[in-house]
N, C-alpha and C positions, 0 to 999 in steps of 0.2 A: 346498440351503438356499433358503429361499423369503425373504418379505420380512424384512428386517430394522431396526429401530431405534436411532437415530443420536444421540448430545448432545455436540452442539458447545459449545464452554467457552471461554469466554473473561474476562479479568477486567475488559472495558471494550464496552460496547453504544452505541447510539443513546442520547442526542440527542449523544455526543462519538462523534466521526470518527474513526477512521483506518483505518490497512491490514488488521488483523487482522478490523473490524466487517466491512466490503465483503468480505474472503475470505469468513467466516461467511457472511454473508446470502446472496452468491450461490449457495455452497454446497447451504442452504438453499432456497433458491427452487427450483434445477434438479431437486434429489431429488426437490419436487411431481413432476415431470415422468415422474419413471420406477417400472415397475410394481411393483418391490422393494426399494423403500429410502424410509423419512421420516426427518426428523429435527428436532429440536428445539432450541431454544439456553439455554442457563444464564448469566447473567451478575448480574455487582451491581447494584442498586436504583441508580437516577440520576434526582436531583432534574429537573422541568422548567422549562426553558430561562426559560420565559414564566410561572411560578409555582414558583419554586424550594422554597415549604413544601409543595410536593405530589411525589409522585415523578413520574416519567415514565410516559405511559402507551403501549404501545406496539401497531405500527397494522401487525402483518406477518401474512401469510396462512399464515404457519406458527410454532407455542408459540412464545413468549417466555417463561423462567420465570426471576424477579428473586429475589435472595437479599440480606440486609439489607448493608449497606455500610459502612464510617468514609470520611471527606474525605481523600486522599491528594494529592501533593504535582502541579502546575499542571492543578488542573483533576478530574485523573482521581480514580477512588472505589476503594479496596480492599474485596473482598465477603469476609465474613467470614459464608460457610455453615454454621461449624459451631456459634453463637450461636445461629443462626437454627430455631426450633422448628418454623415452620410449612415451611420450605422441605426439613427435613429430613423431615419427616412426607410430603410431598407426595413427596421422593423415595426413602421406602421401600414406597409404593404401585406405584412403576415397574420397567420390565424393560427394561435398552437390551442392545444387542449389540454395544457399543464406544461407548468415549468419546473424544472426540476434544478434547485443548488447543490453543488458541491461543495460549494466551500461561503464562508459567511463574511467576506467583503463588500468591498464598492458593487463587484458587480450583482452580488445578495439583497444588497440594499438598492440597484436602481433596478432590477426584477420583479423585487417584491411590490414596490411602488406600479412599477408597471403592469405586474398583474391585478393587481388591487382596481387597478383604474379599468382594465380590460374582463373586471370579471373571470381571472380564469385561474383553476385551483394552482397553489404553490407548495410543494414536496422541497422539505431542507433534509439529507444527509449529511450526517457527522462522522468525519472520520477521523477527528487529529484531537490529541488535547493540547487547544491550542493557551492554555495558561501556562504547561511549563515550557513551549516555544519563546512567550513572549517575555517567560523570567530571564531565557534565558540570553533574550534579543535587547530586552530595555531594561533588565531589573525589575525590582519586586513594586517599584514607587506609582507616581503619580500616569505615567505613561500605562505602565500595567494597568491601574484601573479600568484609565481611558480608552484601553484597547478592549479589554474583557466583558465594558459595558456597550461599548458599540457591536463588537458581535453580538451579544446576548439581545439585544434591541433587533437586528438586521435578521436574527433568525426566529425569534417572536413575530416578528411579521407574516413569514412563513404559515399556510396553512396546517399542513401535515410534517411531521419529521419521523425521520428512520436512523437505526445509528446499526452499526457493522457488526457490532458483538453485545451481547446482554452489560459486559463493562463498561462498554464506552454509551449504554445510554444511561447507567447509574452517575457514572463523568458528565452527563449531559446537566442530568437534573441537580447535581452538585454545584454546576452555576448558576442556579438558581431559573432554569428552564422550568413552567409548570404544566404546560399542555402533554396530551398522549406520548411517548417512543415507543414505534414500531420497531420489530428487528429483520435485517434484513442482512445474512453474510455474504461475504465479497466470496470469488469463485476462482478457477487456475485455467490458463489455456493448457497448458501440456495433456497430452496422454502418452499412456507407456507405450514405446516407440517398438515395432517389431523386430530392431537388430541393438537389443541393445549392450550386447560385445562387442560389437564394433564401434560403438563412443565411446564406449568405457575406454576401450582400445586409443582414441585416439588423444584421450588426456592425459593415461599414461605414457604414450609415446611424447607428449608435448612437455614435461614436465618430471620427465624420467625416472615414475614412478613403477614399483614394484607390483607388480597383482595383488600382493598380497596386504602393502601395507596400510593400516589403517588410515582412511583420508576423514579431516574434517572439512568444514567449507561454512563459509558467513558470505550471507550475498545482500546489497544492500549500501545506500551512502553511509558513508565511514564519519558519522556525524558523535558528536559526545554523549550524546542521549540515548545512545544504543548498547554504550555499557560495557566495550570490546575488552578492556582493562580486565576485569571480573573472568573471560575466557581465558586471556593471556595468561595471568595469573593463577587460574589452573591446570591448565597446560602445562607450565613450570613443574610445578608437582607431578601430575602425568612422566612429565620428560624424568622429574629426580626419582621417580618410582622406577625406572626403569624401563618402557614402553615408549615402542620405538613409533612415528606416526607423521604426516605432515599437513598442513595448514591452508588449506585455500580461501586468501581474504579476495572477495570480488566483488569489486566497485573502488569508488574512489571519493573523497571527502577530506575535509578539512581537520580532520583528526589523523588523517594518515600517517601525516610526517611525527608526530606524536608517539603515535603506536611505534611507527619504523626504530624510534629508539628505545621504546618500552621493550622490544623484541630483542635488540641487542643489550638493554640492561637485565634481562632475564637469561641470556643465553639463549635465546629460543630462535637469532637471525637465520639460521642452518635448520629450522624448522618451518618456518611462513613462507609461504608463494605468495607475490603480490601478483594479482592475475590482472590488477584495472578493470574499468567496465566493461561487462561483454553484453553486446544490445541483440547480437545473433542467435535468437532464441533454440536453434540447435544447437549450436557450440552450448549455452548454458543448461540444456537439459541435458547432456553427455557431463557436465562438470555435477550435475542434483544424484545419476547418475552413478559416479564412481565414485559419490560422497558415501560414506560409513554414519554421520549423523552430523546435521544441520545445527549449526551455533547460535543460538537465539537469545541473547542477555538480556535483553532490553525490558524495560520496564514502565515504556513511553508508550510502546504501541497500543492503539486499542482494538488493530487485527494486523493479519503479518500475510501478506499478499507471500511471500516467499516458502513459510508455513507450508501454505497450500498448493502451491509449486514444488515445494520437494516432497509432500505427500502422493501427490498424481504420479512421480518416478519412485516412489516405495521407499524416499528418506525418511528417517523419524528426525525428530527435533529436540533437543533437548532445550528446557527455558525453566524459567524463574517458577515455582511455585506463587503464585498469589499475582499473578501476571494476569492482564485481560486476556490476549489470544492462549493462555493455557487451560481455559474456558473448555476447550474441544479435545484436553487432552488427558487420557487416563494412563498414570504413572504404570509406567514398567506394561502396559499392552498396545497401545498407540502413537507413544512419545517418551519422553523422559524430563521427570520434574524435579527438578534440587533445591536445597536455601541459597539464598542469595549470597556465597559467599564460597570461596576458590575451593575450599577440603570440600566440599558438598559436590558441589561441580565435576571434582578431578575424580572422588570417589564412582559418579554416577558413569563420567568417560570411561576410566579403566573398567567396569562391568559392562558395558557396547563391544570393550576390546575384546573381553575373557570371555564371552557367554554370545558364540555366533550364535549357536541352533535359536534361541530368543530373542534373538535382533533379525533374524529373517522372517520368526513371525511376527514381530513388534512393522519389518516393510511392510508387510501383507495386509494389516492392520491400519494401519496409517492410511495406505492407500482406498481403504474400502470404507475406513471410518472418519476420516481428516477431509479428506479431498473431496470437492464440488466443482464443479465445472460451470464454466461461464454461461453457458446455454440454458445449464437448468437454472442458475442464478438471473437469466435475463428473462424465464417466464416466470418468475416468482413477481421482477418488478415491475410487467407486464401485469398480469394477474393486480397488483398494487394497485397501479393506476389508473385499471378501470375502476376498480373501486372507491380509489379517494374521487372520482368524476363522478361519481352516482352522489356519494355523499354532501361533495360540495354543492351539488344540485338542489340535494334536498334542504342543507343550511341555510342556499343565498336565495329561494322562493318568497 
């Protein structure tokens, strides 16, 4: 087999965020790089940020192809390709040699169908669980069902499926998925930068912090399902033990203004930096940087793209024992693991405070046992999809 072509699907792109956009696009990026594979991305039409009657336009060194959309519930756009005349004309001009979903919508479902009819294998990755999303969008009722059953249908269509962390494909099969999960983990752009006193430098000059004092940092939408309460709240303690330290929350979400008062009903306002979102991947690797350890509460994710960004700059993590992304983490040598609950939490911080000489080998660690990078993550799913192309060869004879 010589080169092959790729379409990445997903039902959400740029100018909105998340896990699924950054898997794609790195994906994307690294296939430039190698001699037999490109590929392309399909996603819905998304207004611009900064002129919303106009769509997005978009600025990547590899196809963008947009299919018309309706407004769907906080923010996000449903694409609805099979309305769309021009995008389906456009794609019965093409030839791909595997489709790849990212996420299990409209556009999951008019892919799959389209693969089906075109003969050509269909690869579904999982990366959300999207049942306690949708508890948390529609309630537990008749709407939940109906949502839980149409993805679980739209990605049984699916030839092959891969999921991010060994937990999130137990999550898979929990919904009653019964075919193969491969695993396949997500990777970090950063590497450790060659001056890196001088970022450090420049966040302490930004935020007029000490050398010395101990920083934490939570990077990520400030959404409820990430648990930030559970941090604050140890913190508290941290602060009434004595120990002095400050806070960098970075991002921004709908929990914010929330937190902003949970901050000042703790006493901790004179502790938390709200930093908002930083998209300038240097400004945010100088803040992974002069972070002490990465705040991770969450008990939603089922991998943590951030994780793996503060590992590549020698952050450890502290998170939930019984968490899916603490999968890759071994207490007290590469991260830090606690009970779900403030004294667990506060005790695990003030030992990062007390115990430097084991928190510089706990960086060192992290970075050589945590951290993957996108490149070698992009020939694994390279490697992948030759294989599911042999295979489907041999099934559909």
């Amino acid at each position: 087999m010589n080169e092959i072509k790729v379409l990445l699907v997903t039902d959400t792109y740029y100018p909105k965020f998340d896990g699924p956009v950054l898997v794609t696009t790195h994906y994307a990026k690294n296939f430039m790089q190698m001699p037999d594979i490109r590929a392309e991305i399909a996603a819905p039409r998304q207004p611009d940020p900064d002129n919303p009657k106009q769509p997005y336009k978009d600025n990547q060194p590899f196809p963008v192809h947009r299919c018309k959309s309706w407004r769907a519930s906080e923010g996000y756009r449903m694409g609805v390709p099979f309305i769309d005349r021009k995008f389906k004309k456009w794609l019965r001009s093409q030839h791909f040699d595997l489709i790849h979903c990212h996420s299990p919508f409209t556009m999951c479902k008019f892919f799959g169908k389209y693969a089906r009819k075109r003969k050509i294998p269909t690869v579904f990755t999982f990366h959300t669980k999207f049942h306690e999303d949708f508890q948390r969008i529609v309630g537990k009722g008749f709407r939940y069902r109906f949502m839980m059953r149409y993805i679980l249908k739209n990605i049984n269509r699916m030839d092959f499926s891969v999921a991010v962390s060994n937990g999130s494909a137990e999550v898979l099969r929990s919904y009653g998925y019964k075919k193969p999960v491969g695993v396949i983990r997500n990777g970090a752009d950063f590497t450790y930068p060659a001056n890196p006193a001088a970022l450090i430098k420049t966040v302490n000059e930004k935020y007029s912090l000490s050398p010395d004092e101990p920083v934490f940092i939570s990077v990520g939408r400030i959404v409820s399902n990430k648990n930030l309460p559970l941090a604050f709240h140890a913190l508290k303690i941290v602060h009434d033990r004595g120990h002095d330290f400050k806070f960098l929350v970075i991002g921004d979400g709908p929990e914010e203004s929330n937190l902003r008062a949970l901050s000042k009903t703790l006493g901790l306002q004179d502790k938390i930096i709200w930093t908002g979102k930083i998209m300038d991947r240097e400004a945010l690797s100088a803040h992974y940087l002069r972070g002490d350890l990465l705040v991770l509460p969450s008990m939603f994710d089922t991998s943590s793209l951030v994780l793996l960004e503060a590992a590549a700059l020698k952050l450890p993590t502290i998170m939930n024992h019984g968490c899916i992304p603490a999968e890759v983490i071994t207490d007290g040598v590469n991260g830090i693991l606690a009970e779900q609950n403030p004294e667990s939490w506060a005790d695990k911080i003030i030992y990062t405070i007390t115990h430097k000489k084991e928190m510089n080998k706990m960086r060192n660690a992290a970075q050589s046992q945590v951290y993957k990078s996108w490149e070698t993550v992009a020939q694994e799913v390279k490697d992948y999809y030759f294989k599911v192309i042999e295979e489907y060869k041999k099934k559909t004879k």
